[in-house]
N, C-alpha and C positions, 0 to 999 in steps of 0.2 A: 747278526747272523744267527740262525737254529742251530744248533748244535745237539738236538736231538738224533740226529742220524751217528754224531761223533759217538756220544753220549753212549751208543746203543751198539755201539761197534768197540768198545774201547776194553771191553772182559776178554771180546774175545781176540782182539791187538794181545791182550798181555798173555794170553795161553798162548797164543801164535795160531792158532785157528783160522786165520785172514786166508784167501789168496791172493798172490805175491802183490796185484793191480791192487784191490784195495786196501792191505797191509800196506801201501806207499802214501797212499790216500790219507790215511790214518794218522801216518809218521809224520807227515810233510804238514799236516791240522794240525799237530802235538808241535810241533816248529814256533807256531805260531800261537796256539791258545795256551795262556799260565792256566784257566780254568780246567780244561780236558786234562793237563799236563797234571794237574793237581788229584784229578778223580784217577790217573793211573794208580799213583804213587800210592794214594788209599786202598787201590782193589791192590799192588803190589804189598801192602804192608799187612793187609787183612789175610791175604793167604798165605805171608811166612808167620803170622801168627795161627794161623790154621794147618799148618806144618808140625811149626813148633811145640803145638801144645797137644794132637794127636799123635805123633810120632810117625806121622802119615804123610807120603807126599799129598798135593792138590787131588789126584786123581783118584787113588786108592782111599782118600778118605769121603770122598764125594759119592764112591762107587759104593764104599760099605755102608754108608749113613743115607745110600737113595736121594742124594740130594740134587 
């Protein structure tokens, strides 16, 4: 299977960005793949370190640093 569509959908699964048809799309992939399941947990762990260490949420630090 490709998993480039998963892949390329999976940042914005974890902002919640999806609409609700392919945010289920997404979840119900993540069901099934340990790989995709794997690259959330990384983008999840990468932005509460991106949190934690700006004193910034996600958005306000992205916003200020034009990222």
């Amino acid at each position: 299977m490709d998993h480039s569509y998963y892949r390329d959908k999976i940042s914005a699964y974890s902002d919640g960005a999806l609409e609700h048809q392919e945010r289920e799309l997404i979840r119900r992939h993540l069901e099934e793949c340990a790989d995709c399941r794997r690259l959330l947990e990384r983008l999840k762990h990468l932005s509460a370190v991106i949190e934690e260490s700006s004193g910034l949420e996600n958005e306000e630090y992205f916003e200020e640093n034009k990222l």
